[in-house]
BATI-508686 format. One record per residue (C-alpha): chain; x, y, z. Coordinates in nm, 4 decimals. Layout:
<r ch="A" X="X" Y="Y" Z="Z"/>
...
This chain:
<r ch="A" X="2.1488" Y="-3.1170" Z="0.7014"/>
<r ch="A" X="1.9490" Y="-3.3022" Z="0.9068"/>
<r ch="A" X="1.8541" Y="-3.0281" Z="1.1504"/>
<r ch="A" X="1.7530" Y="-2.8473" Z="0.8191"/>
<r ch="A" X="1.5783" Y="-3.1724" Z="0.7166"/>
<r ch="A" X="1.3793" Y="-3.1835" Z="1.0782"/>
<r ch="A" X="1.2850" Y="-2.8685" Z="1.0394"/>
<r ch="A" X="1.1119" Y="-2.9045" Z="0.7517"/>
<r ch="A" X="0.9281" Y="-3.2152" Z="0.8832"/>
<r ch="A" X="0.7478" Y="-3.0251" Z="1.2016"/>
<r ch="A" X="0.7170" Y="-2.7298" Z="0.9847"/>
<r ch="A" X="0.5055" Y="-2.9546" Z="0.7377"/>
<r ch="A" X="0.3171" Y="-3.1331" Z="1.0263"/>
<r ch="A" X="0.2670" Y="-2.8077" Z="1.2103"/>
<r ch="A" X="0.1058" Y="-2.5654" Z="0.9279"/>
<r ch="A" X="-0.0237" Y="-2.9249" Z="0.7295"/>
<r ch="A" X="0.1709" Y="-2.7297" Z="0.4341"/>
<r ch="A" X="0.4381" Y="-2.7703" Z="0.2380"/>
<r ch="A" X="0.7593" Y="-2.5257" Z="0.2831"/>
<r ch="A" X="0.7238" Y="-2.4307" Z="-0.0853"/>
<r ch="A" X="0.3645" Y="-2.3883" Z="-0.0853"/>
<r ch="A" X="0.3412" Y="-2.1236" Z="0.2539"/>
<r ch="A" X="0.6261" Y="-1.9289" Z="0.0250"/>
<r ch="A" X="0.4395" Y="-1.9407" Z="-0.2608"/>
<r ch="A" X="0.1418" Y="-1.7993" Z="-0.0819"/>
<r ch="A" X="0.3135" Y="-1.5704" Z="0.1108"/>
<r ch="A" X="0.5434" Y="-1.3813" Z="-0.1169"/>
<r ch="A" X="0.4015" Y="-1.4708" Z="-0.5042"/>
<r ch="A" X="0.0448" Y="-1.3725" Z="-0.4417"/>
<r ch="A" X="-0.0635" Y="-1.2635" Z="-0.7732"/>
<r ch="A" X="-0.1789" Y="-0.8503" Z="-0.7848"/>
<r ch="A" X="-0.5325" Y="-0.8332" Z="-0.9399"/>
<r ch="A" X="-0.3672" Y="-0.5668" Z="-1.1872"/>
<r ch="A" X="-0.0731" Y="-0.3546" Z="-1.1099"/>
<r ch="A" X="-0.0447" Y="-0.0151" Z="-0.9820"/>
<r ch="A" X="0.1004" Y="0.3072" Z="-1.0721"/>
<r ch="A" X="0.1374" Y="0.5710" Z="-0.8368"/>
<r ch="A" X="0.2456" Y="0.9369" Z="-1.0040"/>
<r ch="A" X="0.2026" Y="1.2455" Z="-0.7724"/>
<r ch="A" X="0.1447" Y="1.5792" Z="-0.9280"/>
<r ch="A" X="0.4272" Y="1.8419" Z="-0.9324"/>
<r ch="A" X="0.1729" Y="2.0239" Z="-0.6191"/>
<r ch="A" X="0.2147" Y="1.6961" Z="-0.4247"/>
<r ch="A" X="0.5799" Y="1.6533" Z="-0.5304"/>
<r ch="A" X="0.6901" Y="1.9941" Z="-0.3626"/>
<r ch="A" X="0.4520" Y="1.9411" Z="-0.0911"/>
<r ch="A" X="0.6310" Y="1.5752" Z="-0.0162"/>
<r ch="A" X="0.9488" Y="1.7397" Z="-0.0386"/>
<r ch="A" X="0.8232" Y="1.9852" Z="0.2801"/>
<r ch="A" X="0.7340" Y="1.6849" Z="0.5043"/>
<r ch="A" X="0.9517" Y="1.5538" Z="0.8151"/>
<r ch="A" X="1.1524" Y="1.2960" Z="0.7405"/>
<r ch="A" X="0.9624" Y="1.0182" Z="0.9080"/>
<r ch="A" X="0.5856" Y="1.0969" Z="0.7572"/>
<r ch="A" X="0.7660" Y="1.1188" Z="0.3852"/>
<r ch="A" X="0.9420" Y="0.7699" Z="0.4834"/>
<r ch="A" X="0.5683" Y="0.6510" Z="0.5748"/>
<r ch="A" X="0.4312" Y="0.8296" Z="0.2363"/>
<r ch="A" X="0.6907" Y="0.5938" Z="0.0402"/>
<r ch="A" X="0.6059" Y="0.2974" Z="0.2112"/>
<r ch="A" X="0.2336" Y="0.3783" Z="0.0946"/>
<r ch="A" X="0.3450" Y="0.4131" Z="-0.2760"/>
<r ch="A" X="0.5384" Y="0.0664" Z="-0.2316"/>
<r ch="A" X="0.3117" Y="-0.0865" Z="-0.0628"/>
<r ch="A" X="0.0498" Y="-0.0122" Z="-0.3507"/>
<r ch="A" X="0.2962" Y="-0.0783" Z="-0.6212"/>
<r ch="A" X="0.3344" Y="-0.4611" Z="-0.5079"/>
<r ch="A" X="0.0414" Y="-0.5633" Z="-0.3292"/>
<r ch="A" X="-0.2307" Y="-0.3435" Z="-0.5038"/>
<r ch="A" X="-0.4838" Y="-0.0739" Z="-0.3600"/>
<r ch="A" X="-0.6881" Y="-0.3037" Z="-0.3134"/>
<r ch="A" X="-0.5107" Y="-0.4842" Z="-0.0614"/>
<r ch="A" X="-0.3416" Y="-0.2302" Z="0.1186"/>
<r ch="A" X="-0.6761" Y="-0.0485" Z="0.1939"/>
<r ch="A" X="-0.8013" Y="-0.3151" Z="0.3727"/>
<r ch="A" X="-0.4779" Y="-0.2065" Z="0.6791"/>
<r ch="A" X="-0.6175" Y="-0.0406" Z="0.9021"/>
<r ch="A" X="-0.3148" Y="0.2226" Z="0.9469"/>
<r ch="A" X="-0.3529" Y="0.3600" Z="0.6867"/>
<r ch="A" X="-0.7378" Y="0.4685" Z="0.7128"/>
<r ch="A" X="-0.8275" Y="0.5032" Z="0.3808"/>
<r ch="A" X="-1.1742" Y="0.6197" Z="0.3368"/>
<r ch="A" X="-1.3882" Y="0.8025" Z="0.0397"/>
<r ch="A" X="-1.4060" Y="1.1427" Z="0.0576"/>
<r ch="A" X="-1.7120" Y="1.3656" Z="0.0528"/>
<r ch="A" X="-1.8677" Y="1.6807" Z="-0.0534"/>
<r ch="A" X="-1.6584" Y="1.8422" Z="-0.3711"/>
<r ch="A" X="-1.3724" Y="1.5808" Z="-0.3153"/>
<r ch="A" X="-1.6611" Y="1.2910" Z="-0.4430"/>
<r ch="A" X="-1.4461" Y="1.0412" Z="-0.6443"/>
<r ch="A" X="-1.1238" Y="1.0882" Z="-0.4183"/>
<r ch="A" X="-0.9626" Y="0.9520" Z="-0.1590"/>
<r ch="A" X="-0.7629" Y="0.9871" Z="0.1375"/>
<r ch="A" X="-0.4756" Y="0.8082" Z="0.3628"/>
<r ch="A" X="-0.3657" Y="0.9188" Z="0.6490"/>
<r ch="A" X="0.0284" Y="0.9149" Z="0.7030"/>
<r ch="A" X="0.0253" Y="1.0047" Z="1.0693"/>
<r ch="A" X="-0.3089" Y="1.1842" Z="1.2744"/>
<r ch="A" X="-0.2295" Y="1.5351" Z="1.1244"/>
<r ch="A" X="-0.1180" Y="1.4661" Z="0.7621"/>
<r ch="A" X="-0.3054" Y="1.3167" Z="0.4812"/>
<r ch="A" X="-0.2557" Y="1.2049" Z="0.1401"/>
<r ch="A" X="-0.5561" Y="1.2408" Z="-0.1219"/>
<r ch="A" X="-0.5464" Y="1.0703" Z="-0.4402"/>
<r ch="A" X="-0.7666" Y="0.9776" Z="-0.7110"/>
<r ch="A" X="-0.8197" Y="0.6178" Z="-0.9253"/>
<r ch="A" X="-0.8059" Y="0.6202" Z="-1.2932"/>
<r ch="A" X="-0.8836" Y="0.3015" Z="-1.4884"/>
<r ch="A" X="-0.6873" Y="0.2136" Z="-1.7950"/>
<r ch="A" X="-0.7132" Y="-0.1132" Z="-1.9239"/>
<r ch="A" X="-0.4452" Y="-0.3508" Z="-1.7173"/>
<r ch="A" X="-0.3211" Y="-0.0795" Z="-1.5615"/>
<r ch="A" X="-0.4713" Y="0.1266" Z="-1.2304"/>
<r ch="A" X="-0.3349" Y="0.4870" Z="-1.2425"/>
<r ch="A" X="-0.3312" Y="0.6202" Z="-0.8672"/>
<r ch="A" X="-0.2855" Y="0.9857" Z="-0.9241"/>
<r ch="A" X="-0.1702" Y="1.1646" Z="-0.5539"/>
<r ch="A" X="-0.3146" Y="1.5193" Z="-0.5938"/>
<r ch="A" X="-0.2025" Y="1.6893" Z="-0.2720"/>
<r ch="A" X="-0.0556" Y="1.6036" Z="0.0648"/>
<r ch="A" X="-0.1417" Y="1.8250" Z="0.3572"/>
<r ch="A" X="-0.1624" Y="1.9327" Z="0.7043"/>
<r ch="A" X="-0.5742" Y="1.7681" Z="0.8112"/>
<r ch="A" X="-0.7987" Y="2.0252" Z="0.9929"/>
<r ch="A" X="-0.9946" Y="1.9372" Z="1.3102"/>
């Protein structure tokens, strides 16, 4: 107990925090509003195509989004999500490894934030 108790003491004097605060802040940050992710049946079958390891990166996407928000996870820089152009305006698109992208669109209902994946394919050069 009193290693545990030590512990606690440089970990106070070293982040000038409390233990229960850098938890708090850490892994109870409060979602502005919470996300849905539903893919369309197109996106569904085209998931269900993918290797293994880009669907395994897709997933972590939609997790990602459900607890921390879009919000936050567009600001990684992995995932390169950017605005798309041209007859795509109002979309968007992540990349899940250099040749594969997912597009999805926003909807806005109230608490909710509807994040509706439309497709999943194989990006042109």
């Amino acid at each position: 107990m009193l290693f545990l108790a030590r512990l606690y003491e440089d970990f106070n004097r070293y982040f000038k925090t409390s233990v229960d605060e850098y938890v708090h802040l850490t892994y109870y940050q409060k979602v502005e509003r919470k996300c849905v992710v539903r893919a369309t049946k197109f996106a569904e079958k085209q998931i269900g195509k993918l290797p293994k390891h880009i669907a395994e990166t897709y997933f972590t996407w939609v997790r990602s989004v459900q607890f921390e928000g879009i919000r936050a996870v567009r600001k990684l820089p992995g995932y390169h999500d950017e605005p798309l152009k041209g007859s795509r305006t109002g979309q968007r698109s992540v990349r899940l490894s250099r040749s594969c992208r997912v597009i999805y669109e926003e909807t806005d209902s109230g608490d909710l934030l509807l994040i509706g994946v439309l497709e999943v394919n194989k990006h042109d050069y």
